[in-house]
C-alpha positions as CSV (number, residue, x, y, z in Angstrom):
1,X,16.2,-15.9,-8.8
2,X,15.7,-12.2,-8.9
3,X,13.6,-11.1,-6.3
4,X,11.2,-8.2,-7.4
5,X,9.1,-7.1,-4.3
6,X,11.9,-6.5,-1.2
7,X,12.1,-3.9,1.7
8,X,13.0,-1.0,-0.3
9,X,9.7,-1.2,-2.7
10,X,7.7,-2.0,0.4
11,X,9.1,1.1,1.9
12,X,8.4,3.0,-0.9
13,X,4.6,4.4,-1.9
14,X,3.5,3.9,-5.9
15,X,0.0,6.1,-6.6
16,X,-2.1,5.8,-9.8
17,X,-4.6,9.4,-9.3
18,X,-7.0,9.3,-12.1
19,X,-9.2,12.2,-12.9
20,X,-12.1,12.9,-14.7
21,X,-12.7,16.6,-16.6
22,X,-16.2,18.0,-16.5
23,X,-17.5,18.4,-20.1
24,X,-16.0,20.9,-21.8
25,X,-13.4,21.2,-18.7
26,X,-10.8,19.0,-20.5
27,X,-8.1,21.7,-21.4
28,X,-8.4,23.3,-18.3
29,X,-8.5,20.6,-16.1
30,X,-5.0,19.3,-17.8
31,X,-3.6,22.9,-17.9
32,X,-4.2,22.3,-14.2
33,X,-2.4,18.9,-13.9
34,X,0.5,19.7,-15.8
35,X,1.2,22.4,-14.1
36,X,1.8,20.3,-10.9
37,X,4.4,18.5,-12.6
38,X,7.5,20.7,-12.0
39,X,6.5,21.8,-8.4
40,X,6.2,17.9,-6.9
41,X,9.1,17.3,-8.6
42,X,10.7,19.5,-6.4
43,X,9.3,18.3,-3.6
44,X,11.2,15.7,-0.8
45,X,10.3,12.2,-1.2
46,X,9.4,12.7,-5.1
47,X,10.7,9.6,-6.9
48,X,8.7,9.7,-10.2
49,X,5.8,11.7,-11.4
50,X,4.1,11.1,-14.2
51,X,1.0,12.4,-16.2
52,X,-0.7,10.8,-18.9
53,X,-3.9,10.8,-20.4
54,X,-6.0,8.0,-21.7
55,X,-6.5,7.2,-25.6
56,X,-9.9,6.6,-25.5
57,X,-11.5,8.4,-23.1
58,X,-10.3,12.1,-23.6
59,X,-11.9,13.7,-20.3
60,X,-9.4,11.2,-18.1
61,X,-6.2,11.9,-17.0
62,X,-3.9,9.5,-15.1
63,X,-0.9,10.2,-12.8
64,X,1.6,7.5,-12.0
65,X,3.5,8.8,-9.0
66,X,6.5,6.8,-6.7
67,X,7.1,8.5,-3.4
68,X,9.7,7.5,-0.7
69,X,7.1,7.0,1.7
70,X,3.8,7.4,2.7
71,X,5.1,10.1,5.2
72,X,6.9,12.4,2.4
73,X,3.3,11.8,0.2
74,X,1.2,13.1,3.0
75,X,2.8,15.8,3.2
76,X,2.5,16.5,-0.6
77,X,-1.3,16.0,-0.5
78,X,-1.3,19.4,2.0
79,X,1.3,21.3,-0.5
80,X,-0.3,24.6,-1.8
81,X,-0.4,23.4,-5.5
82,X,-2.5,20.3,-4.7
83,X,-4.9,22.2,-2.1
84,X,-5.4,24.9,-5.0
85,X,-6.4,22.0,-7.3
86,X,-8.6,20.3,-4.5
87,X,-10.2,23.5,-4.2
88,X,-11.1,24.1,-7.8
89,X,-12.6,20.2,-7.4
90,X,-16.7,21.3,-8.3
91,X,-15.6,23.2,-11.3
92,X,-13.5,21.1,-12.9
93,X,-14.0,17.1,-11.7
94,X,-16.7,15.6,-13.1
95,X,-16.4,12.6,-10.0
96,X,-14.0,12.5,-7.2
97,X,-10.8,11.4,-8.0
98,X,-9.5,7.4,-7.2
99,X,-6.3,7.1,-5.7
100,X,-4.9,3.7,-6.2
101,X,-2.3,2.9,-3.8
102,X,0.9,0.1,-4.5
103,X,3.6,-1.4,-4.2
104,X,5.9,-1.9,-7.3
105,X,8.2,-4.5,-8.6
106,X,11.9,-3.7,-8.1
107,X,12.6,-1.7,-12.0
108,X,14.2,1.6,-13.5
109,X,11.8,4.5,-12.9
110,X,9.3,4.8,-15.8
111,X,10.7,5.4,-18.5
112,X,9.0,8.5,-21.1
113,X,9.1,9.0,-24.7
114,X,6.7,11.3,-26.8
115,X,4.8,9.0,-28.6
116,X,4.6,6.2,-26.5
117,X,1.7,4.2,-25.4
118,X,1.9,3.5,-22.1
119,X,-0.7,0.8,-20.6
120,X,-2.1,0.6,-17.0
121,X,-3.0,-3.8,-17.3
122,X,-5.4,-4.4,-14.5
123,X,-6.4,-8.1,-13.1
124,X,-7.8,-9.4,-10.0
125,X,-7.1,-12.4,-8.7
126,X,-9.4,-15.9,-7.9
127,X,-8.8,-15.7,-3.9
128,X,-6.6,-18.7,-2.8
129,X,-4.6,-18.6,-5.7
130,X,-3.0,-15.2,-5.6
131,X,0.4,-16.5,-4.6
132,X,0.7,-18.4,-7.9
133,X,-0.4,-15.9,-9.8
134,X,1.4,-13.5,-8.6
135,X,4.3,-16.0,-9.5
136,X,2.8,-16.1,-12.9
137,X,2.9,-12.4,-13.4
138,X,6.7,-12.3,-12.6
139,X,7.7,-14.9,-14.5
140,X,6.7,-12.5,-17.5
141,X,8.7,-10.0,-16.7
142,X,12.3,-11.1,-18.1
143,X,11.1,-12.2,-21.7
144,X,8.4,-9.2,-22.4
145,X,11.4,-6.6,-21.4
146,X,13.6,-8.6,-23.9
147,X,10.7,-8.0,-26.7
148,X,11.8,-5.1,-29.5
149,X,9.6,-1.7,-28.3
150,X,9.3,-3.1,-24.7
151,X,10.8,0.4,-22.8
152,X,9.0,-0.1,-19.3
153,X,7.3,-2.7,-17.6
154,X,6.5,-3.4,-14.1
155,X,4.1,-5.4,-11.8
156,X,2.3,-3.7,-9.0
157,X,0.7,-5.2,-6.3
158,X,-2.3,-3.3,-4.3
159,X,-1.6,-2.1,-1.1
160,X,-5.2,-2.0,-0.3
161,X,-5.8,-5.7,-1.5
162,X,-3.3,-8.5,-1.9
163,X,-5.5,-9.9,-4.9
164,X,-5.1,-7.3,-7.4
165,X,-2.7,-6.7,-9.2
166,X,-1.7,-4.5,-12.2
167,X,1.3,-3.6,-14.6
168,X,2.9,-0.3,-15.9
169,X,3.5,-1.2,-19.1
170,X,5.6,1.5,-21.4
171,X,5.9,0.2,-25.4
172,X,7.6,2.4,-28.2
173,X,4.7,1.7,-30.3
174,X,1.3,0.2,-30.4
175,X,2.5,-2.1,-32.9
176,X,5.3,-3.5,-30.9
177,X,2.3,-4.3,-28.2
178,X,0.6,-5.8,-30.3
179,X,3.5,-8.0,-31.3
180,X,4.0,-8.7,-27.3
181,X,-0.2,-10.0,-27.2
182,X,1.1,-13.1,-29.1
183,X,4.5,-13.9,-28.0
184,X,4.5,-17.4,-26.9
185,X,4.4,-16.1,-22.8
186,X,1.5,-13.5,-23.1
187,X,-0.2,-16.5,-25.2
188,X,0.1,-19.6,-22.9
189,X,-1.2,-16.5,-19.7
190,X,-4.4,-15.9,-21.8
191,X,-4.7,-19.6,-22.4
192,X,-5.2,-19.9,-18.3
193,X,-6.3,-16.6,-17.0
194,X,-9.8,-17.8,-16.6
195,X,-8.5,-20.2,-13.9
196,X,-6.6,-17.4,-12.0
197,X,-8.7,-14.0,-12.4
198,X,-11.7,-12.8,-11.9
199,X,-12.5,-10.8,-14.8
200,X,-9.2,-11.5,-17.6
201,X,-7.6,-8.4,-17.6
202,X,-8.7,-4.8,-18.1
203,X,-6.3,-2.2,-20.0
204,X,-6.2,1.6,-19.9
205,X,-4.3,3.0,-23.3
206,X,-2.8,6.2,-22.5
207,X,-0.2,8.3,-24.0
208,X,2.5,10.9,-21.7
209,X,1.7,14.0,-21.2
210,X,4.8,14.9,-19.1
């Protein structure tokens, strides 16, 4: 039975940083971000670094980031690039950004392609249950990577709280999500995710930026 949360992932540090733009700050605000990219890249301890931003909310901007460790990310948050940005924070956030912190199923680093739609699926779970569900959640893994278009996809669990939960979902198209929404598995999870969640689940469309 593969075993997709071990020491290593525990070890590890997954971030989702999601920022707002001011209006009419957009372009600058993800001239700003992308030009982060290259330089935490660099950096010791930098896994994977994403940046996307979402479909249908222009304004928002969401970075995925895997560190080695908490350690390594701490001392990225004090870096020169990321205190310039914090400093420009009045000008160009229009709220304070939400760091998410995880822990991430054992899987390939995320994987990019132009003109993909990546998904950020979130769900919270009923407490009492969240061992099953968690369960649940695994058990999808296996067939939804077997599905044509299905490039990424990996389950997170909050480091914050043990009942939520999301997936990192990467799909070549939006068609080939919406061909995943009724395979048989993601259609027997809707059938009883109102016995498991709290509010069904909640889905951020975004594309990659870099």
């Amino acid at each position: 039975m593969m075993e997709y949360f071990n020491k290593e992932t525990a070890e590890q540090l997954t971030l989702v940083a999601v920022f707002k733009a001011k209006p009419g700050k957009r372009d600058v605000l993800r001239q700003a971000l992308i030009s982060l990219i290259d330089k935490t890249r660099a950096e010791e301890g930098s896994v994977s670094y994403h940046l996307y931003e979402d479909r249908e909310d222009a304004d928002r901007f969401i970075f995925h980031e895997i560190w080695a460790n908490e350690t390594l990310w701490k001392k990225h948050m004090q870096s020169e690039h990321i205190v310039h940005l914090l400093a420009a924070a009045d000008e160009l956030f229009a709220e304070e950004p939400v760091i998410q912190r995880w822990q991430r199923s054992v899987a390939p680093n995320p994987v990019i392609e132009p003109d993909s739609l990546v998904l950020f699926a979130y769900n919270r779970s009923l407490p009492g249950v969240e061992k099953k569900w968690q369960k649940i959640l695994e058990d999808l893994i296996a067939p939804t990577l077997a599905e044509k278009g299905a490039l990424h996809y990996e389950l997170h669990i909050s480091k914050e709280d043990p009942l939520d939960f999301m997936f990192h979902e990467t799909w070549k198209t939006v068609g080939t999500w919406n061909d995943h929404m009724v395979a048989p598995h993601l259609t027997a999870l809707l059938e009883i995710i109102n016995d498991y969640t709290v509010n069904g689940i909640t889905v951020i469309k975004t594309r990659p930026i870099a």
